[in-house]
Backbone bond lengths (Angstrom), bond angles and torsions (degrees), N, CA, C in turn:
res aa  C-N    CA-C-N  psi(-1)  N-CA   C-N-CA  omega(-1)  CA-C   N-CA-C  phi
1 X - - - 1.447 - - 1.519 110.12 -
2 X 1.056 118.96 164.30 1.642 126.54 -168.90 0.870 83.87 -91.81
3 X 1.648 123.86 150.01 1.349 135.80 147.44 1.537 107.33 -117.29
4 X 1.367 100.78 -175.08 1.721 110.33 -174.80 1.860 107.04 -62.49
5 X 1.181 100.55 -23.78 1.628 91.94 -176.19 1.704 101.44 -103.96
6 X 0.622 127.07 26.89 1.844 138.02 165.69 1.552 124.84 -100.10
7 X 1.144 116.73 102.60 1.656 123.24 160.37 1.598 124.22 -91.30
8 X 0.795 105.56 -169.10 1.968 114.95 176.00 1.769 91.28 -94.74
9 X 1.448 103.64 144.21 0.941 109.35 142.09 1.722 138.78 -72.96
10 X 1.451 133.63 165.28 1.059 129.22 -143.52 1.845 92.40 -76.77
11 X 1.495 110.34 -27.07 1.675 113.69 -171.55 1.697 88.27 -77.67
12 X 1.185 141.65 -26.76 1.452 130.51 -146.13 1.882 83.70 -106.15
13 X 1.058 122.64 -64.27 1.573 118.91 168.29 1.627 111.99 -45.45
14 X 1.165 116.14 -24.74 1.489 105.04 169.16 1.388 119.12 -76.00
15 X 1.716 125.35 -44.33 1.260 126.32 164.89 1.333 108.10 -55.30
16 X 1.418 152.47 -45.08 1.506 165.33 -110.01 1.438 91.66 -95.29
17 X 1.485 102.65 -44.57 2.185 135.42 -152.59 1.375 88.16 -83.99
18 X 1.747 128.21 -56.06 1.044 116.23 -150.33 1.468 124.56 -84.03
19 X 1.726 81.14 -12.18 1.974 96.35 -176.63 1.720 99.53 -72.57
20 X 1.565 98.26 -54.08 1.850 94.30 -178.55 1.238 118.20 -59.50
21 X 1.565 133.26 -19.09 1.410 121.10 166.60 1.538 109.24 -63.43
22 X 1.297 118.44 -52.46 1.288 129.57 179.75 1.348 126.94 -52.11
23 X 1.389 132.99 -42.55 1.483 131.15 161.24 1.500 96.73 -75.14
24 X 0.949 135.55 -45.98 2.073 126.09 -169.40 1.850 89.59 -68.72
25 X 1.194 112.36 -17.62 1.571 93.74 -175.75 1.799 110.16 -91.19
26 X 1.529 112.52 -7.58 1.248 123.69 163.38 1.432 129.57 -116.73
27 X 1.533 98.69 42.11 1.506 132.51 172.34 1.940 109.74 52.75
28 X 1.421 92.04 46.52 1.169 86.87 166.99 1.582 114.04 -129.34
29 X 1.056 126.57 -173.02 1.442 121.43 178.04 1.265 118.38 -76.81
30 X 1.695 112.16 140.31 1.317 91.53 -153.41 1.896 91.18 -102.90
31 X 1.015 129.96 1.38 1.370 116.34 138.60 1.283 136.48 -29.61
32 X 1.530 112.27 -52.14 1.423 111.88 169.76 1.406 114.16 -61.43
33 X 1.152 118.16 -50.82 1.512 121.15 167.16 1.745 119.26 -50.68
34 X 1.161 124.33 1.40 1.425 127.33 179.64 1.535 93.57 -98.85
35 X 1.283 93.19 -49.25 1.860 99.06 -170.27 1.436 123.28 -69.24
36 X 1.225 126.89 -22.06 1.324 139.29 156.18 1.841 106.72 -69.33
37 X 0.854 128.48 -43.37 1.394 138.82 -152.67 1.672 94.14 -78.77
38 X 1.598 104.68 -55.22 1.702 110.12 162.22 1.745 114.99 -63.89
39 X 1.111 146.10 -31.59 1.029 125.46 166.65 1.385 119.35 -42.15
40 X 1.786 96.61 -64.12 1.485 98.06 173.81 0.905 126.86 -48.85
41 X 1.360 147.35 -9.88 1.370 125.23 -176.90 1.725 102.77 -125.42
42 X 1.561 115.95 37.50 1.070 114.25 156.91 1.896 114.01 -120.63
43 X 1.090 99.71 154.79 1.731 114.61 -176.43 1.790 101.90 -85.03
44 X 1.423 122.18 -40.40 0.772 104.85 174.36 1.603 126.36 -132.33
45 X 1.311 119.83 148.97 1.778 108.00 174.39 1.419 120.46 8.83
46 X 1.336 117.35 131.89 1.672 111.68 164.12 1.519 123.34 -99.17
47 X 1.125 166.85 -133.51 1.746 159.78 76.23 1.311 107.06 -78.41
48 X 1.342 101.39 169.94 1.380 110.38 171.40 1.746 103.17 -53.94
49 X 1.075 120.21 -68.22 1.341 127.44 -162.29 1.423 103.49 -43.82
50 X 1.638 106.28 -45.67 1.854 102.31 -166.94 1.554 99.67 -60.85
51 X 1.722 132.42 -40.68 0.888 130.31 -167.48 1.592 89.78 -67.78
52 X 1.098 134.31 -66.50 1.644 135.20 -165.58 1.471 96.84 -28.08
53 X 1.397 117.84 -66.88 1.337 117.29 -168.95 1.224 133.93 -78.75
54 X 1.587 117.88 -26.18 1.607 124.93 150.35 1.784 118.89 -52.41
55 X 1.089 99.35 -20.61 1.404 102.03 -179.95 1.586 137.47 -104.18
56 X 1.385 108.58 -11.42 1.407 150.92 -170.54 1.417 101.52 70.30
57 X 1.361 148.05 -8.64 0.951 135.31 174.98 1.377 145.62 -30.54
58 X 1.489 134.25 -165.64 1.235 144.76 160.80 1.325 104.83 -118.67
59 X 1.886 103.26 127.30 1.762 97.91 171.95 1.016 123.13 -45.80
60 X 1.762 128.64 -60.81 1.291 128.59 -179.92 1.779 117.18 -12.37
61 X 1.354 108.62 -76.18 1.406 120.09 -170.65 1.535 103.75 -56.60
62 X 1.092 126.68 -20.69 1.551 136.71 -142.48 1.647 87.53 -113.28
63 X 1.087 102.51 -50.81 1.981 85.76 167.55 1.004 127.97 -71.44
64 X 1.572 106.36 -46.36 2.171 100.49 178.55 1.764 100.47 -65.80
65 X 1.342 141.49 -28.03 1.274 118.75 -176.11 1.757 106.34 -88.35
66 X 1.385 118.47 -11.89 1.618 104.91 161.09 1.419 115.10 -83.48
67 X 1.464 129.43 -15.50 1.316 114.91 158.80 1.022 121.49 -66.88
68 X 1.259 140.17 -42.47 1.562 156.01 144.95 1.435 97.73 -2.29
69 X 1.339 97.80 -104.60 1.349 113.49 155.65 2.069 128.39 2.41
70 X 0.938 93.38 -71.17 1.396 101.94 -178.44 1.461 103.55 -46.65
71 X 1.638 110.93 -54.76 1.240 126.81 -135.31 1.681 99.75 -73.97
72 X 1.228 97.36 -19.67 1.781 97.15 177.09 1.552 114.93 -123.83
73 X 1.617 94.39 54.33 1.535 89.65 -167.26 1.554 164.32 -6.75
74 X 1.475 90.20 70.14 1.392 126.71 164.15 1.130 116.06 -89.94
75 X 1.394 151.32 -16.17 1.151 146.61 141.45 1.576 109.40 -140.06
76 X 1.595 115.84 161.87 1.600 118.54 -177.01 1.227 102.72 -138.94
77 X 1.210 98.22 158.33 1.948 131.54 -169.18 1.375 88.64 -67.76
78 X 1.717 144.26 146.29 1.123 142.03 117.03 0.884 117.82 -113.65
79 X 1.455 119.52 171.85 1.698 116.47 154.07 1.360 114.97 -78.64
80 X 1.603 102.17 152.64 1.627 125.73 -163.48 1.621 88.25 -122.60
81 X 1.620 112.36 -171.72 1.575 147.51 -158.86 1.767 84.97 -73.13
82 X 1.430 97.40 -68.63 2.015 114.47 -165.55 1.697 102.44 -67.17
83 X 1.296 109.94 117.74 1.421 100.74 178.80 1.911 96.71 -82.14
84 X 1.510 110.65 -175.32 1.561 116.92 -166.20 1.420 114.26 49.31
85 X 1.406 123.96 7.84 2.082 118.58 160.16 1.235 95.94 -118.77
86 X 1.649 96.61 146.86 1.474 118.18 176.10 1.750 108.91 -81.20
87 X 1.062 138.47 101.66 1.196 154.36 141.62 1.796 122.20 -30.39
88 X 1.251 129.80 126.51 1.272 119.65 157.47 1.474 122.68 -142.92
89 X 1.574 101.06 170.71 1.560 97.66 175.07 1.427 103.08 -155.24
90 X 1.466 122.48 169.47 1.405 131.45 -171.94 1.965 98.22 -52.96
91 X 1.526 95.09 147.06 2.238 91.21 173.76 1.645 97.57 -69.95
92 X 0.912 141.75 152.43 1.441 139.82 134.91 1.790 109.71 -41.29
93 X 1.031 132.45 -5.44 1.409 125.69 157.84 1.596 107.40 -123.83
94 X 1.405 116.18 39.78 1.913 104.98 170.09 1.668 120.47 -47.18
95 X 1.128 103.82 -38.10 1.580 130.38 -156.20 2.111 89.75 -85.92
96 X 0.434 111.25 -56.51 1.253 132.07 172.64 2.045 113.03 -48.75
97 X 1.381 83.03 -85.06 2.185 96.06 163.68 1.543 91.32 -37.18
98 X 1.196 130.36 -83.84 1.632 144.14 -122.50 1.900 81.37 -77.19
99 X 1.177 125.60 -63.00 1.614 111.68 176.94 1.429 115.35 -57.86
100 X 1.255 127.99 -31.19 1.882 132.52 160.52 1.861 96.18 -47.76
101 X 1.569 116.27 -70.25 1.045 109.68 169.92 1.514 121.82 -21.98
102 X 1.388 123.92 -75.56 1.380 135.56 -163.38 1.269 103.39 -50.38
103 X 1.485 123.51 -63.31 1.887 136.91 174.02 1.240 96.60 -44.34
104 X 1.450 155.95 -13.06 0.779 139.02 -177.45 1.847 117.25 -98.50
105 X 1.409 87.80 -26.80 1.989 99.39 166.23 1.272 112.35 -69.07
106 X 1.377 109.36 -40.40 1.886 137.44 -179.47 1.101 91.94 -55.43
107 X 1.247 138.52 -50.92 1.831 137.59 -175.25 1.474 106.11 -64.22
108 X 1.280 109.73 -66.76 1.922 143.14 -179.83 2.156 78.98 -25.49
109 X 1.244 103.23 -82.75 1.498 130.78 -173.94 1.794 92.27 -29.43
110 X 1.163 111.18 -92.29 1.587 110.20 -160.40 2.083 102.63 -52.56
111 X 1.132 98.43 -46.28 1.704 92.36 168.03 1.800 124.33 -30.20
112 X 1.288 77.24 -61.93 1.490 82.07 -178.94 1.760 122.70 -56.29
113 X 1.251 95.31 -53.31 1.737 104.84 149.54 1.262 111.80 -3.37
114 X 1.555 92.90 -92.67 1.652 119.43 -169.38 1.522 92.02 -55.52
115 X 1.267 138.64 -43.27 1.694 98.73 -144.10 1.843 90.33 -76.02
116 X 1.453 119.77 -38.36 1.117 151.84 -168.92 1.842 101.86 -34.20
117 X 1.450 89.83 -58.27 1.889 96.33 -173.67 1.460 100.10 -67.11
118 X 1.815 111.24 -42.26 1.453 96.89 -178.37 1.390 129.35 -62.42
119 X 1.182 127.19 -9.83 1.466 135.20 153.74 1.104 122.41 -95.42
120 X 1.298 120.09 24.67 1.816 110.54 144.18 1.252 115.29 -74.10
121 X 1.183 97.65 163.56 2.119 93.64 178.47 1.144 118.96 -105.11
122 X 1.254 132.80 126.19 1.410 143.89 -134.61 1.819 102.75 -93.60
123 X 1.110 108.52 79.95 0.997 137.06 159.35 1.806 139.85 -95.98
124 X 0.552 135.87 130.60 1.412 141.38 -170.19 1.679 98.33 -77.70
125 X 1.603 111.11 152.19 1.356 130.73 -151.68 1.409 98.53 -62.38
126 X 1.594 115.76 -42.95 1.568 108.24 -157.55 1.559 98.75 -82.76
127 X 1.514 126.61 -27.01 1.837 122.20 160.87 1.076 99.89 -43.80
128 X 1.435 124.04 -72.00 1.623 112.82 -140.27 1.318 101.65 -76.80
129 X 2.046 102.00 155.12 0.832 129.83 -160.76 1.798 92.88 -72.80
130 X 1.463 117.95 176.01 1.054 113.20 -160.77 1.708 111.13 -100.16
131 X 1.710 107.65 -13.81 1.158 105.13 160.01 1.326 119.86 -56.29
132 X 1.629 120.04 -59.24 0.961 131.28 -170.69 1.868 122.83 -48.98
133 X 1.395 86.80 -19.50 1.762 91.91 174.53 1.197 125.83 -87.92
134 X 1.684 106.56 -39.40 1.657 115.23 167.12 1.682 105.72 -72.27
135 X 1.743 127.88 -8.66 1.232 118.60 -175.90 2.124 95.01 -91.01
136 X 0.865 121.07 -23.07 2.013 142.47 -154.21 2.054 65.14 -84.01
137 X 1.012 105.98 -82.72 1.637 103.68 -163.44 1.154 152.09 -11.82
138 X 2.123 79.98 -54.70 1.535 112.20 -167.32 1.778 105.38 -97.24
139 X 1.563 103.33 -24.50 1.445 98.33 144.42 1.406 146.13 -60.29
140 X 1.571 114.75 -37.29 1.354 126.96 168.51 1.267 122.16 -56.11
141 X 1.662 106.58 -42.43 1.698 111.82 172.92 1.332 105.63 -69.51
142 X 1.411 136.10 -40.23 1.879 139.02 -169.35 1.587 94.38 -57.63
143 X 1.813 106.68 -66.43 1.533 99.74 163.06 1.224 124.89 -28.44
144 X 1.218 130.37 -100.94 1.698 133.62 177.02 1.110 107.26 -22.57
145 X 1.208 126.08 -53.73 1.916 127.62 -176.71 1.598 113.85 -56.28
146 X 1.332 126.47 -42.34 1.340 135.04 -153.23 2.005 93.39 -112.62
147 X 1.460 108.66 -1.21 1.191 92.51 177.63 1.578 107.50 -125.01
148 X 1.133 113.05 4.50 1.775 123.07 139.27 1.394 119.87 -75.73
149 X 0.942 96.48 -59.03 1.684 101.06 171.59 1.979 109.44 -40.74
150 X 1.281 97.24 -43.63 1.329 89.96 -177.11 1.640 119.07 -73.93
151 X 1.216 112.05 -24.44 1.664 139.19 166.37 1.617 89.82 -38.86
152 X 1.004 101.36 -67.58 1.993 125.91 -143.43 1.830 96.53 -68.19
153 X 1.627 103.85 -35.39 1.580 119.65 169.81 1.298 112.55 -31.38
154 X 1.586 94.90 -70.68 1.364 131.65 -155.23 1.632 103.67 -69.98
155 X 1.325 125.76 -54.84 1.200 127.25 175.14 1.577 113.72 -50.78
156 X 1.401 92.73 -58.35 2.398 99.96 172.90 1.658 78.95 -44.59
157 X 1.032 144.82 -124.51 1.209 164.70 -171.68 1.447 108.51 15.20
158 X 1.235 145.01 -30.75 1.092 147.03 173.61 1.604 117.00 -90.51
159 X 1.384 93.10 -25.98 1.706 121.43 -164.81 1.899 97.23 -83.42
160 X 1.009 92.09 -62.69 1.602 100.67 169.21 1.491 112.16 -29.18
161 X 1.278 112.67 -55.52 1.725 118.01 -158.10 1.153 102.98 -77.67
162 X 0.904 147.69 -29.78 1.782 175.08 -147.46 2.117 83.29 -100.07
163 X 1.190 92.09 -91.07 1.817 95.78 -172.81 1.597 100.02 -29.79
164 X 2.008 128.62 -63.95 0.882 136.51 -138.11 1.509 103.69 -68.26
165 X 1.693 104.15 -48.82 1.598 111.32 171.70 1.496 112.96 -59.59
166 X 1.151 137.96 -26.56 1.161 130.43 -152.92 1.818 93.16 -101.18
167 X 1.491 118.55 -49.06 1.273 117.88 -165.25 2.064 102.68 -80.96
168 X 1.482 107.79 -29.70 1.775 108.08 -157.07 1.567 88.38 -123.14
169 X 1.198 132.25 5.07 1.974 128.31 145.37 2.071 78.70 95.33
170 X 1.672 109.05 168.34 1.073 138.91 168.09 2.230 108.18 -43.94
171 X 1.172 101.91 -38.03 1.572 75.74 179.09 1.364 115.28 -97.44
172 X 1.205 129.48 20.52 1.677 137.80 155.65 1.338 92.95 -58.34
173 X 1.370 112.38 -64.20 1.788 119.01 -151.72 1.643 91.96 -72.78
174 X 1.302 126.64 -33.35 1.601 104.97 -172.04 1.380 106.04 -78.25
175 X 1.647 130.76 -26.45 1.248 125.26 -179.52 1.537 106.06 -81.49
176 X 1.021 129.34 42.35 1.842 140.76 172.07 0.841 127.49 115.88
């Protein structure tokens, strides 16, 4: 466990850096990306506080983005040493959640599509206005685009479990 006289090492602050560039570089906060980045490079459970203080942070921010967090399993609650603190550590499926995550924008994406074309007004090419045709278009391709993509999901997704059992044995696949 971290204590008050414990930092990252310069290799563990280097992963810590590279995770928060990496989620802030896919428009997310790059806090969360610090806090994942520190899981990983601990052996055991963190608390809020150890994260507060490995990180220089403020709890505040540091709790609403580990609930975040949790909630789409990228990291999970355990129990730690101190009973009454919330403890965490990377899920054994982060890598896994966080691409479930993505397929799930990939869905969000072609949805919108669809509801989008279904409220054009069914008019024939030479009526509609001319936005509306270059807008009919650029939906049809988002469709087609986001519904291969979702193909390509689904296949990694089967493909995965196959790799996971074969490379990380039968209780990878029962823990997700």
């Amino acid at each position: 466990m971290p204590s008050s006289s414990q930092s990252l090492t310069d290799l563990q602050q280097g992963l810590v850096e590279e995770f928060g560039t990496l989620y802030e570089s896919y428009g997310f906060k790059r806090l969360k990306g610090l806090i994942v980045g520190l899981v990983l490079t601990q052996s055991a459970p963190v608390s809020l506080d150890d994260i507060t203080e490995l990180l220089e942070r403020s709890k505040g921010p540091i709790s609403s983005a580990v609930r975040e967090l949790a909630s789409i399993g990228i990291i999970r609650k355990v129990n730690g040493p101190v009973a009454r603190r919330d403890y965490y550590e990377a899920d054994e499926n982060l890598f896994y959640n966080n691409f479930r995550h993505n397929m799930d924008i990939v869905r969000k994406n072609r949805r919108i599509a669809e509801r989008y074309l279904q409220r054009l007004p069914s008019t024939s090419a030479a009526e509609a206005p001319a936005d509306h045709a270059a807008m009919e278009a650029n939906l049809e391709q988002m469709r087609a685009f986001y519904t291969l993509m979702e193909s390509f999901y689904a296949d990694f997704s089967e493909r995965w479990e196959e790799v996971r059992n074969q490379q990380f044995g039968a209780e990878a696949v029962r823990n997700g």
